[in-house]
N, C-alpha and C positions, 0 to 999 in steps of 0.2 A: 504494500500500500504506500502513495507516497507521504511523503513526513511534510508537516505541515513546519512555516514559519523560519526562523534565520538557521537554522538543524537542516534545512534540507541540502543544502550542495556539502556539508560534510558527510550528510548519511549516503549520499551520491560519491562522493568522493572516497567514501568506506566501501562499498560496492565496486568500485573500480580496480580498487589493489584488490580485493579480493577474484577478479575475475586475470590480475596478470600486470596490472601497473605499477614500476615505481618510479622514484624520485619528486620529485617539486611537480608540482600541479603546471606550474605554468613558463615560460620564460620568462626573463629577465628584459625581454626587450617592449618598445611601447607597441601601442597601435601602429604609427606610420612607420616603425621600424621591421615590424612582423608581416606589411603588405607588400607585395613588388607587382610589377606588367611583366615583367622579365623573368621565365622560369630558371634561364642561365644565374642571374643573379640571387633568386630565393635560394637554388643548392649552393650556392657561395656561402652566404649566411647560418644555413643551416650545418655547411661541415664546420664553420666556425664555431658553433654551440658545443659541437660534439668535440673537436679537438681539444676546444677550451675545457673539454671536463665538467662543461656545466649538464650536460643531462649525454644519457647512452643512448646508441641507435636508436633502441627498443622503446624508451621513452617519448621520442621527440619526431617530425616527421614534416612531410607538405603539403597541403591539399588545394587545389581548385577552386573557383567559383566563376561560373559563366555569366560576364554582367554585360554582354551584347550578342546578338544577331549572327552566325558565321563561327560559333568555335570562340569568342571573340571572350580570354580569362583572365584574372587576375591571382596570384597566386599569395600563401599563406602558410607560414613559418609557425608550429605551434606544436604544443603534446597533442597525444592524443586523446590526455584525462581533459584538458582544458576546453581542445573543440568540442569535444561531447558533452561536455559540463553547457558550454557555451550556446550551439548550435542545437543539442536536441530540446524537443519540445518537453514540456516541463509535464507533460500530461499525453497517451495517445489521442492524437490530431484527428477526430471526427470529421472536421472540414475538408473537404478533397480539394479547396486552394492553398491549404495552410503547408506551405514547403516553400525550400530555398532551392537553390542550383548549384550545390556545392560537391567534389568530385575527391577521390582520396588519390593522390598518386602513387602510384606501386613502382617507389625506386627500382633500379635497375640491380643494385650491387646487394641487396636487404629482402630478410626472409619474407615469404608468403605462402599463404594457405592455397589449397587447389580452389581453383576460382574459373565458373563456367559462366560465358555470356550466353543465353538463347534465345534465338527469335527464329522467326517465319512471318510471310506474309498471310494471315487470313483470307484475304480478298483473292490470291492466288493459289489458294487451296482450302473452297470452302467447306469441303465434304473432313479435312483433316479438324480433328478433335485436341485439345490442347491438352485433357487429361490423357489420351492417348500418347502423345510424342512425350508427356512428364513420364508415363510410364515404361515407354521402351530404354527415355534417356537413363534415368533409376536401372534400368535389367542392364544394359550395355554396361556401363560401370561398371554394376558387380560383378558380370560375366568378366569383361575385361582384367578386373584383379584380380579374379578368380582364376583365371588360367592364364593372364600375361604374366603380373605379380607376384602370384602366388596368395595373395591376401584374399581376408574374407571380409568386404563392404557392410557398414552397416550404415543402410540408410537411410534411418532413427536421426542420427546425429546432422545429417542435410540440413546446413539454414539456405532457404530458399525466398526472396525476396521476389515480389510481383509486378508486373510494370503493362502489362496488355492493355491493347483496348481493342475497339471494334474493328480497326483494320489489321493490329501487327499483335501477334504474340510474344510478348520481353520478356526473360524473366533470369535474374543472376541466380546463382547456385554457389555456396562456399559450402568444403567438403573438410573438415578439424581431423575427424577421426575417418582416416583415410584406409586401415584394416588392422588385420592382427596378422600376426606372423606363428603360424598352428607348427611350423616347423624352421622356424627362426632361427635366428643367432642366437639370442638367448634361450631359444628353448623354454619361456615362459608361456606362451599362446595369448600374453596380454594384448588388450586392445590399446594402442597409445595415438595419442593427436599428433599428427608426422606435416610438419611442413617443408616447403621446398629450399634452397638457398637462396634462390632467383624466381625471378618472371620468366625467366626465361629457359628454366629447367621445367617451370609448369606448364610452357607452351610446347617443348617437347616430349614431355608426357600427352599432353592433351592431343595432338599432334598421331602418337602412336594410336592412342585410342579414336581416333576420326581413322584410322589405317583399318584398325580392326573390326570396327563397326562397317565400312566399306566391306572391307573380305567376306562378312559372314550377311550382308544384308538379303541376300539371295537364298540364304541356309530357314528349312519348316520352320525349325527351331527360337530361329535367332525374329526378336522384335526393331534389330537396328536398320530395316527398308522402312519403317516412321520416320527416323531421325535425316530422309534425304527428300527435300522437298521444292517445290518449284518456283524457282525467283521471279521474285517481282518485276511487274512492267514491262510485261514481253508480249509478244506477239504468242498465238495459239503454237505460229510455224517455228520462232524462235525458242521456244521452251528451253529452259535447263535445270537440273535440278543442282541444289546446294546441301550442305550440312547444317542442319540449325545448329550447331554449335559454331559461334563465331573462335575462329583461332588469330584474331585480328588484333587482340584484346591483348597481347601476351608481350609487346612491345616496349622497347627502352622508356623508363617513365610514364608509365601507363596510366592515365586517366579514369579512375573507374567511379561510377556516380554510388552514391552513398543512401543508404535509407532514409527515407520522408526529404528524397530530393527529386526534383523534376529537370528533364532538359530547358534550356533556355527557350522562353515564348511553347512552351507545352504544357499541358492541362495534368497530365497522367505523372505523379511520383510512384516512385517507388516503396512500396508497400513488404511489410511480415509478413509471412504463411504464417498464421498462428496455430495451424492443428501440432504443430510438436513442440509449442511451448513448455510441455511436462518433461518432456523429453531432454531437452536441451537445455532448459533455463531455469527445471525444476517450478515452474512456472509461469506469468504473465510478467516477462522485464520490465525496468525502468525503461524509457527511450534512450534513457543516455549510458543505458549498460547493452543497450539492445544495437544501438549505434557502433560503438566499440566491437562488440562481440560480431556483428556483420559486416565487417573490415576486414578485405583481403589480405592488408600489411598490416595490422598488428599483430604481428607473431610477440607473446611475454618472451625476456631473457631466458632459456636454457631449454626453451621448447625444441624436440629432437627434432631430426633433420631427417628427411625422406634420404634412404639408401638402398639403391637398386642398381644393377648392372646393367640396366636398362637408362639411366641417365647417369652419365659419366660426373664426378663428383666437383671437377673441375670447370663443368659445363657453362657461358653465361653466354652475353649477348653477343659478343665478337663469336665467339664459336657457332653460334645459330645466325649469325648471315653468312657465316662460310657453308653452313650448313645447308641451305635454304638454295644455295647453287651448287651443283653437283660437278665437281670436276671431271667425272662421267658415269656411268650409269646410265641411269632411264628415267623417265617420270611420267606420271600416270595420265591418260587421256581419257575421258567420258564419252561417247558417240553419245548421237542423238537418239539412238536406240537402248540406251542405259548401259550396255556391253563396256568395257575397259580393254582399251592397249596401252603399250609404251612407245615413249620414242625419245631418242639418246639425248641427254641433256644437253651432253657436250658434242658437237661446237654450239649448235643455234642458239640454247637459251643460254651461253655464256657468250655468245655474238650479241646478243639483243640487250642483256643488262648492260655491257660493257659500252655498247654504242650510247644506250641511254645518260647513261652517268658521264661519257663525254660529253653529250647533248647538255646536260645541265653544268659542266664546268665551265663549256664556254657558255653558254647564253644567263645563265642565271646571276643576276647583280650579288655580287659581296658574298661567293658562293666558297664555302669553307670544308675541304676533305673531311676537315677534323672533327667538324660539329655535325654535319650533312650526313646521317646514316647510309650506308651504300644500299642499291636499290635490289632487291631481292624478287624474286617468283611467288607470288600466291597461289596461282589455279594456272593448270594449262585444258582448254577445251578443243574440241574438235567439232566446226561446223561443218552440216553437208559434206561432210568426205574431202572439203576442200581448201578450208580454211583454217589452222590450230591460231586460237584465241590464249596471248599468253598476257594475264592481268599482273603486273606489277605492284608492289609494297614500296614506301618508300620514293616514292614521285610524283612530291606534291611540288615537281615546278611549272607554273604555268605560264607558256610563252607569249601570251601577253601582257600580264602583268610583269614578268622579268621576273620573279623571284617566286617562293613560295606560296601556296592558296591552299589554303584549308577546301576548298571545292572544286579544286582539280584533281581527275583521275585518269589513267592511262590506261590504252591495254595497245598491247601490239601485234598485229596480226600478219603472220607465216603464211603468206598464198601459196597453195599447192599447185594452185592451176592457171591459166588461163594472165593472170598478172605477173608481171616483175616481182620479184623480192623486193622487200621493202616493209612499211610499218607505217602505222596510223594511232594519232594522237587526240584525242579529245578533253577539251576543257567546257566551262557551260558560255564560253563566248564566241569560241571560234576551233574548227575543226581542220586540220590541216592534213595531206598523205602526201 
């Protein structure tokens, strides 16, 4: 129940360390010293807290807030006990306008929980049921730790945060108690909360599991043919199908939106599943332990670390963009018929990054190796037999503005037939090949 009167933000603040917080509640620094426009400059600030010894990783942290149109943030230097002291509602929010736009970031180098974005479009798959794709996602999981792993899922412990509406199905997943080890290293069969080192150890787990969901979605047995469905905005001829699990999310400094927050100029926050409140929270939480607790980066100090011979221990973000191009091999193709081939990665799609990323050294104003993530392969598609469709990560430069655009997106396409080699570029002002 909440504690009425000047007792509440310490019985809040008593609940906080008991869920994993320590040190000082807040920083030492003011209001206009804890806001930046510059997220270069907020991690500046921030390593200085930590060097300085005033507060550990684990305490201290940066989150987002969307306060224009376009992506368009400001960023925010703070604990974690303080923003959710600060930021959560004092009471669960009845009003479906009462929310902010605030986003947590998931450093790049700093532990995190397994954390799943999903959506689909409803409008392009009305007959698809959203308890259905909850369900095969829930089986795929288990199955997956169950036989990739080795681990046994329990998915009791799922916090599951809601975000749908009538056209799109959202919804985040945080995964604490990720399985037990029945024939472990210890040899204890206990269940333990395993987080990852990185974002980017969790995008190549998650990664493997979109592999393995793929492989088996064709199998009586297996529920992961729900989990591939057809993207929005296409023509009936254009169809393609996607993975509702976005692997998009898994990226250097990751933006991820936060409970009882809404995107910027949107109506829909993000909401509790409360059916496993008993479960998880041994109850109905505070908002502001409920906040905390569905925070992908707050991993407490000495929370063990996910180890598997399946993610190299060394794993981070530089290694998942070498990764992400294949110096050769193969990589996987969709036909318009659902069927799957390969085709060698190497030379084309290390032809086609490597032209790109020259494309933006020269054309893109004040354009920095060092800061500019190298541009990587998302999806490679195959239209009509004739065209492989390869969508790019990391190529947000747009050539008419000269530099970077939050609303520019590329994809470059491989003509088999009929056209010169060559590539096509699209931004929402001007199209060029």
């Amino acid at each position: 129940m909440p504690v009425a009167g000047s007792k509440a933000s310490d019985h809040v603040e008593k609940k906080l360390r008991e869920v994993g917080f320590t040190g000082r509640v807040s920083t030492k620094l003011s209001e206009k010293e804890k806001i930046f426009y510059r997220q270069e400059k907020a991690l500046e600030v921030l390593k200085e807290l930590i060097e300085s010894g005033q507060h550990k990783p684990s305490e201290v942290t940066l989150f987002a807030e969307e306060v224009g149109r376009g992506g368009k943030r400001r960023f925010l230097v703070e604990t974690f006990a303080q923003f959710a002291m600060e930021k959560a509602p004092k009471a669960w929010p009845k009003d479906k306008k009462d929310r902010g736009h605030f986003y947590e970031v998931i450093l790049e180098n700093r532990p995190c929980w397994l954390y799943f974005d999903l959506e689909f479009s409803l409008e392009s798959n009305p007959k698809l049921k959203a308890k259905v794709v909850m369900h095969a996602f829930r089986k795929t999981l288990e199955a997956f730790c169950q036989n990739v792993l080795g681990m046994k899922l329990d998915t009791t412990k799922m916090l599951e945060l809601e975000s749908s509406t009538p056209k799109k199905f959202s919804r985040h997943v945080i995964v604490k108690a990720l399985g037990e080890y029945p024939n472990g290293p210890d040899g204890d069969g206990v269940q333990r909360a395993l987080a990852f080192a990185n974002n980017a150890q969790t995008g190549l787990l998650v990664n493997h599991l979109v592999k393995y969901a793929e492989a088996h979605r064709d199998e009586s047995w297996s529920l992961s043919r729900y989990l591939f469905v057809e993207a929005p905005g296409r023509d009936v001829e254009q169809q393609r199908q996607v993975c509702v699990i976005d692997e998009s999310v898994y990226s250097r400094n990751r933006s991820f939106r936060l409970l009882f927050q809404s995107k910027f100029g949107k109506d829909r926050r993000l909401d509790l599943d409360h059916s496993r409140d008993d479960d998880i929270f041994g109850g109905k939480p505070y908002p502001a332990i409920a906040l905390v607790q569905t925070m992908a980066s707050f991993v407490p100090e000495g929370t063990e670390l996910f180890r598997h011979q399946l993610i190299p221990s060394d794993y981070g973000h530089a290694q998942a963009v070498i990764s992400r191009i294949s110096r050769g091999g193969s990589v996987g193709l969709r036909r318009e018929n659902g069927s799957i081939s390969s085709a060698q990665c190497d030379p084309l799609l290390n032809h086609l990054v490597c032209t790109w990323d020259e494309t933006r050294r020269l054309n893109e104003v004040k354009f920095d190796e060092r800061r500019c993530a190298a541009t990587n392969v998302q999806s490679c598609v195959e239209l009509e037999g004739k065209i492989i469709t390869v969508t790019l990560g990391n190529n947000r430069f747009c050539w008419c503005k000269g530099s970077a655009s939050m609303l520019t997106a590329a994809a470059l396409h491989r003509r088999a037939t009929r056209y010169p080699p060559g590539f096509w570029k699209a931004c929402g002002r001007r199209r060029t090949s």
